[in-house]
C-alpha positions in Angstrom: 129.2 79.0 77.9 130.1 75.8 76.6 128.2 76.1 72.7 128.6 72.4 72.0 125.8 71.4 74.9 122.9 70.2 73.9 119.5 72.6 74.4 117.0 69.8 75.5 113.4 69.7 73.7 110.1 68.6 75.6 110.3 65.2 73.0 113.6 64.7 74.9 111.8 64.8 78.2 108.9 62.7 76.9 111.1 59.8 76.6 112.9 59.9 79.6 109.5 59.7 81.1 108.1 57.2 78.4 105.4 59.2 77.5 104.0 61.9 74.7 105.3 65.1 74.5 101.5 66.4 75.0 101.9 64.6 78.4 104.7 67.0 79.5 103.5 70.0 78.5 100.4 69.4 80.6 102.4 68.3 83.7 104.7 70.8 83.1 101.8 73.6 83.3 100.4 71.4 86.3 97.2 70.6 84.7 94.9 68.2 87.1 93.8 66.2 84.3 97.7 64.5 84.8 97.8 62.4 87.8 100.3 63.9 90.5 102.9 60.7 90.2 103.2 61.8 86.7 103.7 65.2 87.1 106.5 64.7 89.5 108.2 62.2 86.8 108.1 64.9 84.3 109.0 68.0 86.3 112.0 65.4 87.4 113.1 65.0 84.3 112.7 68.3 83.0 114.5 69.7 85.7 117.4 66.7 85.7 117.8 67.6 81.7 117.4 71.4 82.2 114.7 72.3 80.6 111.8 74.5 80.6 109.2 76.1 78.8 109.3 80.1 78.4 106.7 81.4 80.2 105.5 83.8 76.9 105.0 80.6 74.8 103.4 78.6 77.3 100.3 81.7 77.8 100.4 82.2 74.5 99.6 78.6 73.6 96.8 78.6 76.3 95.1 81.6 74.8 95.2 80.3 71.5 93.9 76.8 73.4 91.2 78.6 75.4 90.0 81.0 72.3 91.1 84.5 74.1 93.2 86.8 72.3 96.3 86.6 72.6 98.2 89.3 75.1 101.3 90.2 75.1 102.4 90.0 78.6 102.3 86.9 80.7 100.0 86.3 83.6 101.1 87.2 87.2 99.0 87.8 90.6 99.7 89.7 93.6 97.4 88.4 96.3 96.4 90.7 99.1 95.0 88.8 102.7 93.6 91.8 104.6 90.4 92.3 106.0 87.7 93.6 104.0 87.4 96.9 105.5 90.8 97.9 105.3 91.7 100.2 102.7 95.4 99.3 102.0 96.3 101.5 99.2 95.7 104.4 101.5 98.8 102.9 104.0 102.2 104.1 101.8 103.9 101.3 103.2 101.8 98.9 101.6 100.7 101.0 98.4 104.6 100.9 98.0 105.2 97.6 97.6 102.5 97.0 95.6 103.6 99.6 93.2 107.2 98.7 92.8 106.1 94.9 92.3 103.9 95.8 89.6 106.4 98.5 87.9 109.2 95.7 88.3 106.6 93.4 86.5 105.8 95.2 83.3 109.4 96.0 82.4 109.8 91.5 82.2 106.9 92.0 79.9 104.2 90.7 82.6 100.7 92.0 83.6 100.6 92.1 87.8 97.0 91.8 88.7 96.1 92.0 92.1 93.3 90.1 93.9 91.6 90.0 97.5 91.2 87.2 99.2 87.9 88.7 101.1 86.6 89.3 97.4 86.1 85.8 96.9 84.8 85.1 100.2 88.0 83.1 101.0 86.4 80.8 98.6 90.2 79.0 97.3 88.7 76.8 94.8 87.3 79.4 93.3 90.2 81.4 93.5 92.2 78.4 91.8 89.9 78.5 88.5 90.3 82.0 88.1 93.9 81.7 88.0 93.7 79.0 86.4 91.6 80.8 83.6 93.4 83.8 83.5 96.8 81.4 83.1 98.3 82.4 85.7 102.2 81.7 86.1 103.6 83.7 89.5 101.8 84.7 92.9 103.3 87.0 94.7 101.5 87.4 98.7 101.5 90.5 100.2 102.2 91.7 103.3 99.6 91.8 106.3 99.2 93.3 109.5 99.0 89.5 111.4 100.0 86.6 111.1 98.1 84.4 108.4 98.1 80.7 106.7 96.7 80.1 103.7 95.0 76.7 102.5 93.4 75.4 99.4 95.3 77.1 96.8 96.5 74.8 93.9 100.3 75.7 94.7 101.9 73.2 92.1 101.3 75.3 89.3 102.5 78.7 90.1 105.5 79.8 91.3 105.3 81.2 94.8 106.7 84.5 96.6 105.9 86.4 99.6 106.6 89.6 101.2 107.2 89.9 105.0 106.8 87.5 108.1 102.8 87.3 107.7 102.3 84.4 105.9 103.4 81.5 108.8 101.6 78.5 106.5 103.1 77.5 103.6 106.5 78.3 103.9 107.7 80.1 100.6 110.3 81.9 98.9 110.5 85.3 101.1 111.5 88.9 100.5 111.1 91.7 103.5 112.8 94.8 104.9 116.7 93.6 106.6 114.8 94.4 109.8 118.6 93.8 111.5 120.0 96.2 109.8 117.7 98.9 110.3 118.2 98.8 113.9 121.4 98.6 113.9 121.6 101.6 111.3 119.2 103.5 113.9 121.5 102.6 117.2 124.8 103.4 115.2 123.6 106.9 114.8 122.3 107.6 118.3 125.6 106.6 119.3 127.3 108.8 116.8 125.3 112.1 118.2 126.5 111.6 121.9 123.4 109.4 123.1 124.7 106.6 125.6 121.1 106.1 127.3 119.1 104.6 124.4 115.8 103.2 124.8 113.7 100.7 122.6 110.1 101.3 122.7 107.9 99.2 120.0 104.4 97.6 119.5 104.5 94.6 120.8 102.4 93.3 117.9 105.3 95.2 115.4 107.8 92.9 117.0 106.1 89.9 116.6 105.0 90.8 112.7 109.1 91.2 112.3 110.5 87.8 114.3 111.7 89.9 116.8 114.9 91.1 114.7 114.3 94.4 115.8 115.2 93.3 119.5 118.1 90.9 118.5 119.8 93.8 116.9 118.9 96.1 119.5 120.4 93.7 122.7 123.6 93.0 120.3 124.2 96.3 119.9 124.0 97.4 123.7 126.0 94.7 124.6 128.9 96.0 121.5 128.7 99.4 122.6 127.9 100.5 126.2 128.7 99.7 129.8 126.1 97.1 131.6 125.2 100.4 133.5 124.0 101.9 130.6 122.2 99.4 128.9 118.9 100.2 129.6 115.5 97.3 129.0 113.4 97.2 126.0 109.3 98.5 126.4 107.0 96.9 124.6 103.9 98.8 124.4 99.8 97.0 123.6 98.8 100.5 122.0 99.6 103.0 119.7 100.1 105.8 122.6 102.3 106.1 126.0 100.2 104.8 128.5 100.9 105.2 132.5 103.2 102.0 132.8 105.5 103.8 129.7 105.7 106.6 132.2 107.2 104.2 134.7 109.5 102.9 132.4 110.9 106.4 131.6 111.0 107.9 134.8 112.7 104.6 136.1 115.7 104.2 132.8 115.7 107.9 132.2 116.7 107.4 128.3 118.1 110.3 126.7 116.7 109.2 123.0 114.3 106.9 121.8 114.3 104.2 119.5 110.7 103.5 117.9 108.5 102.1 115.5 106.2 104.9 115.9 107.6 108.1 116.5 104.9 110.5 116.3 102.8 108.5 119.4 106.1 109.3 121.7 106.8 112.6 120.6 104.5 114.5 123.3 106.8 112.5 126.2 109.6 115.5 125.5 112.5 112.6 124.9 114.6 113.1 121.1 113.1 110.1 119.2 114.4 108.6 116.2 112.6 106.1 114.0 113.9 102.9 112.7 111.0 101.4 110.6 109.8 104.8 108.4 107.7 104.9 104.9 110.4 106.4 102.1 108.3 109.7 102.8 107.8 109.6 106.6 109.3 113.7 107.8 110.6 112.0 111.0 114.5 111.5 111.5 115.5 108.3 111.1 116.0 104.8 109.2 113.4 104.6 106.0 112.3 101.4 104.3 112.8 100.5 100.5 109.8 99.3 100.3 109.4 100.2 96.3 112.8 97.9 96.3 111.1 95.3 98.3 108.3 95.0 95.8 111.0 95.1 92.8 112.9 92.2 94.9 109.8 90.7 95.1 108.8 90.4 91.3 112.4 89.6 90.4 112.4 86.5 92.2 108.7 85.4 91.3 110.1 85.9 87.9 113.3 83.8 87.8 111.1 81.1 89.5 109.1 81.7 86.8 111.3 81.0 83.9 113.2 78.2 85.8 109.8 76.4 86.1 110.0 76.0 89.6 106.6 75.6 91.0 104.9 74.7 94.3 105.8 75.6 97.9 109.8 75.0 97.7 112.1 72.4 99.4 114.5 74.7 100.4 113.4 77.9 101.0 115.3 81.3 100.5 114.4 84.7 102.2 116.1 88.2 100.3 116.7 91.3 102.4 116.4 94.3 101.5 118.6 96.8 103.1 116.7 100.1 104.1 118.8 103.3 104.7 119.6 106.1 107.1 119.1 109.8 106.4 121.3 112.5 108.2 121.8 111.7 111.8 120.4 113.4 114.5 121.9 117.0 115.5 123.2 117.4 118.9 
């Protein structure tokens, strides 16, 4: 790096804006008591001038302000969306992510606190003064099992992540599974065992959850790999279990392996299944999310958000994938 640039100080950006330097460091923290127009002049300038204030400073300072000790890790939230009677920590998939977000956060020297939704009665406002309080700096949204938009949340001052396809309102920075690859990691290896009759069979809800990349990946690799003969068409299945029009479906393609989301509700059909969307620890053949590494992905960008001072749903949007992996291919 070029040592002769200048480091920019927030007096620098207080008179490119033409006001005090007390002025900035409220907009630049996104405090309401500085009208929006202003805030937008500041975080301009700030941003045209490259600088920022380090997140460690900027909770220290508002300890010291608010009369709380003062911690040594900077605030961070993980908010979870799921209904009140679901007990998410018992599902590894979403334990998982939680974990490897909040593991991720401690080693930046930052305390990932998670809060429900449902525990404050969807209430956002009050939400907003308890992040607020607790000086919040990066939300990261967890996963869900539906689709969900969130409203009311005062999203100027934090920096903004999310983890899968549930969140559909605001659009935000995004990290999830490489949902493309894991099919084609899954089809790949049922051709590499012999299998030439491969059939898809999903939750239709699944697909939906996952913008139907499964399916894209699927239909390109048919059409890459077999005859039009033995390409054979997708099911989509409403429950959990083979139900009588499955049966159909099976005794009409006659697939010689499955493909599925859910291999233990197909394995009573007698067909070879292989997985493509397994827990690190699922015991069933087949392709295994990272989803520790999604949670790590996760915190790494709400961090570097952080630290650029880059708050408030995004112009331009990025999503990371992260690539799952295959264990040993089926036998013969």
């Amino acid at each position: 790096m070029d040592g002769s640039r200048k480091s920019f100080t927030m007096q620098d950006v207080a008179r490119a804006v033409g006001c005090h330097a007390s002025t900035v460091s409220l907009a630049l923290r996104g405090d309401a008591r500085i009208p929006e127009k202003t805030r937008r002049k500041v975080s301009e300038a700030a941003t045209r001038l490259g600088y920022t204030i380090h997140p460690m400073i900027s909770a220290w300072v508002s300890a010291r302000r608010a009369g709380r000790p003062v911690l040594g890790r900077i605030g961070a939230a993980y908010l979870t969306c799921h209904p009140q009677d679901f007990r998410w920590r018992e599902n590894e998939h979403f334990r998982n992510i939680y974990e490897g977000a909040r593991d991720r956060a401690e080693t930046y020297g930052y305390s990932l606190s998670e809060f429900r939704l449902d525990d404050y009665s969807r209430d956002t406002a009050r939400l907003n003064q308890v992040l607020a309080t607790r000086n919040v700096q990066g939300l990261i949204i967890g996963p869900t099992l539906e689709h969900h938009t969130l409203e009311g949340l005062d999203w100027s001052r934090l920096s903004l992540v999310t983890v899968g396809y549930g969140l559909i309102e605001p659009i935000v920075h995004r990290v999830t599974e490489d949902h493309y690859l894991g099919m084609k990691l899954a089809f790949e290896s049922c051709l590499a065992s012999g299998h030439r009759r491969i059939g898809l069979v999903l939750m239709r809800q699944h697909n939906a959850m996952r913008r139907e990349r499964w399916v894209g990946a699927y239909l390109s690799a048919q059409y890459q790999h077999l005859k039009p003969k033995e390409r054979l068409p997708m099911y989509l299945a409403s429950g959990g279990k083979p139900a009588t029009p499955a049966s159909r479906w099976q005794n009409k393609n006659r697939p010689d392996i499955l493909l599925t989301d859910d291999p233990a509700a197909w394995r009573g059909t007698g067909i070879p299944t292989m997985g493509f969307a397994l827990s690190t620890s699922h015991p069933y053949e087949g392709v295994h999310e990272n989803n520790r590494g999604i949670g790590r992905h996760a915190t790494d960008l709400m961090v570097s958000l952080v630290q650029r001072n880059e708050r408030g749903i995004p112009k331009v949007r990025q999503t990371v994938l992260v690539e799952p992996s295959l264990n040993a291919p089926l036998a013969e």
